[in-house]
Each structure stands twice: as C-alpha cells, then as structure tokens.
N, C-alpha and C positions, 0 to 999 in steps of 0.2 A: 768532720775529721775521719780519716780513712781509718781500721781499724787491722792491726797486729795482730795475732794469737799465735802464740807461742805453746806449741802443741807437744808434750811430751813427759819424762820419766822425774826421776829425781834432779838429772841433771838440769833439767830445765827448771826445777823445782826452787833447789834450794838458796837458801840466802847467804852462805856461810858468814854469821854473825854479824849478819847486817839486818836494816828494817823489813825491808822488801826482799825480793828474788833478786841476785846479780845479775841474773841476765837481762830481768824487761828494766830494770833501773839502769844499765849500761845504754840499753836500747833506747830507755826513752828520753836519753842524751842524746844521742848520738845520730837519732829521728824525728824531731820536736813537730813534723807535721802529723804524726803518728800515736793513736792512743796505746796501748802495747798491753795487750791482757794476759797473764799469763796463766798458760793451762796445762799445767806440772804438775803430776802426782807421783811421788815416790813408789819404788817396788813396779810400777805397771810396765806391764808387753803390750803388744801390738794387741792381744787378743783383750785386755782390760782397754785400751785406746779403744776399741771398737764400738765397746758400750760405752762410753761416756762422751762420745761424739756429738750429739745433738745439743746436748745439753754446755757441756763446757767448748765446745767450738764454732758449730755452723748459728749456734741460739745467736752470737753476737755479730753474725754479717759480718767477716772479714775479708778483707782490702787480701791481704797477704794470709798465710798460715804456715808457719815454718816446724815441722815434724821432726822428731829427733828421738827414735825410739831404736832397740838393738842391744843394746849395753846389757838387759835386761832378758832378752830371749835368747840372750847366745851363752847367758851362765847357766852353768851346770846342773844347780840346783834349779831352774826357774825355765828350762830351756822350750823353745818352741822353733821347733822343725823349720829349718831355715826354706822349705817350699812355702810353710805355712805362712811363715815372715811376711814371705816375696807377699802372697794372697794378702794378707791381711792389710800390706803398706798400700796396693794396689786401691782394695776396698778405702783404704784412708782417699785417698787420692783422687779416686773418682767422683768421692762422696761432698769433699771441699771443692774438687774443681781442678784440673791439671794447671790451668793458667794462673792460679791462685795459691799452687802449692809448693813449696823450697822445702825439698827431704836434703837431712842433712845425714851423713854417714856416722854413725857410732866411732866416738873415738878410741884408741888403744888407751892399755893400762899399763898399768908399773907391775909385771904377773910376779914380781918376788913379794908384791905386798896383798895378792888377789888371787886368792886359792879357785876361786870358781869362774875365774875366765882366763881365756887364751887370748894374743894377740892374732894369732892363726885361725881361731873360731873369728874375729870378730872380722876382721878381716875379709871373710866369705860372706857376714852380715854386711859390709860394708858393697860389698860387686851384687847383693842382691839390689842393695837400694839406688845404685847407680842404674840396675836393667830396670828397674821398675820407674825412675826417672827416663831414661831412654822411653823405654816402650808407652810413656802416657804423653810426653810431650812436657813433664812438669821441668821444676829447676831443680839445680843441685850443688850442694854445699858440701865438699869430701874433707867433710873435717878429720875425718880418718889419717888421710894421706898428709894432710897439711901437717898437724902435729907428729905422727911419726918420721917423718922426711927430716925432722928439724934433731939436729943431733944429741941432745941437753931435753929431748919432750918428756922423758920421766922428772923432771924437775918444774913441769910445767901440769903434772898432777897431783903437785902438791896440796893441798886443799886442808879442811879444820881438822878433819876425820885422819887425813894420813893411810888413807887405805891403797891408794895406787887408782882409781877410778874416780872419786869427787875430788875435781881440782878448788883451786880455789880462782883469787883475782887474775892469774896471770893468763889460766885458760880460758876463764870469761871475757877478758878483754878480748882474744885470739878469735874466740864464736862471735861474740856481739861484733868486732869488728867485721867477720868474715858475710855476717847477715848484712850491713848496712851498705858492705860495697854491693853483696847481691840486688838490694832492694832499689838502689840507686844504679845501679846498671839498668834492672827490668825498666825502670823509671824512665830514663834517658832514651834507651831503645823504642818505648812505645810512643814515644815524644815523638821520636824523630819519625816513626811511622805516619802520622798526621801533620806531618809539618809541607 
C-alpha cells in the first residue's frame, strides 16, 4: 500500500471534535488505495518542520507528501523571514523528493477575528511556495487562491475555535478534495507516460 504523509501545522493537525485528524480521515475516504499518516503538529514553522523530518516524514517511505506550512511563519508573533520560508520549503522539498512533493499554499483568514495575520502577509507566503514549486519541479495545491476567489470564504473558516484561521468541515472537505484530484491527476498522467 502506497503511503500519504500529510506533512504540516495545526491545520493539518487537528480534529475539530472528531476521533482522528479531518483531513487524513477525509483522505482516507476519499483514497482507499492509500495508507494516509498524518504528520501535524500544532504552533510549527518551516524551521520546527525541518527538524522533525526524518522522523515524522521520510522514516515512513512515502508514496506522496503533501506540505502545508505558512499560516504559522507569516504571524506576527511567530514570523520567519519570508526568504527564510522560501529556504526552508526548498530544504523540505528536496529532502522528500520533488516528484514526491504537493506544497500546498497557506490559506487566508477572517483578519477581523486574527489580530496576528494579514491576508497581504500571507498572500506573499503563498507566491513564495508557488516559486519554490516552480523552481524544484514539485506540485502545487494554491489553496490560498481557491478559497479566497470564493466570495462567502470567511464563512468557510469557520471552525470549533471561531478564530478566522482553523476552519472546520467545510474547509476540510475543500483541502481533502483539492488533494485527491491532485493525487489522481499525478496518478493518471504517469499512467499514461507507460502506456
């Protein structure tokens, strides 16, 4: 069985009052060939991602590794140097494997309920992770653009907490979906290369 790691912050983390994580529980619907591990830790930046790489990511040989970090190093209190970012996502990147890696962009927030992020900071976190997709060859998931595009997306971060940043079901469904058509595109594409 090909193996998932779902590599990132709180939002990849949490459960909102459910058993599991929403997202590898969505996912491992929605993938049944796919074991789906998740590798979420709350509070962490690119630069805590960096040490805990061996251990919670590359240790399980994965198939796929979808990154989802930002949200975290573009807050105020928590910030890390959006060059430092790019660097860091980079090191993620090369370290999994370009052909192996789906960076996804930091989503915007609801900023009347989120004193320590901008949708403007993250926004420029979100164009770093697109050139660091560019420049490695890996994939890319702009769930940035997706939910803010959508006119109603502050109602789509709704979540247990109500803070404007941890959604809850409605923007899990929106990531785990946005994962599965990517996983099933790469899927398809490399089909057709040996056919």
């Amino acid at each position: 069985m090909k193996t998932l790691v779902c590599f990132g912050d709180s939002l990849t983390a949490r459960h909102e009052g459910k058993e599991n994580p929403q997202l590898t529980e969505k996912l491992s619907l929605q993938l049944p060939t796919y074991r789906v591990v998740n590798a979420g830790v709350s509070a962490n930046t690119t630069k805590d991602a960096l040490k805990r790489m061996e251990k919670d990511v590359l240790a399980h040989h994965p198939y796929f590794v979808t990154v989802l970090f930002g949200s975290n190093d573009a807050a105020v209190h928590k910030k890390v140097a959006l060059n430092t970012y790019k660097e860091n996502l980079l090191k993620i990147t090369q370290l999994i494997g370009p052909d192996k890696t789906i960076l996804i962009t930091p989503p915007p927030v609801d900023e009347s309920l989120q004193p320590n992020r901008k949708n403007i900071e993250l926004a420029k976190y979100a164009d770093a992770v697109k050139r660091v997709s560019e420049e490695t060859g890996s994939y890319l998931i702009d769930f940035y653009t997706e939910l803010y595009s959508k006119p109603h997306y502050k109602e789509l971060l709704v979540g247990i907490l109500k803070d404007g940043l941890h959604f809850g079901e409605a923007g899990y469904d929106i990531l785990a979906n946005l994962i599965t058509e990517e996983i099933i595109e790469i899927e398809s594409n490399k089909e057709q290369k040996f056919d």
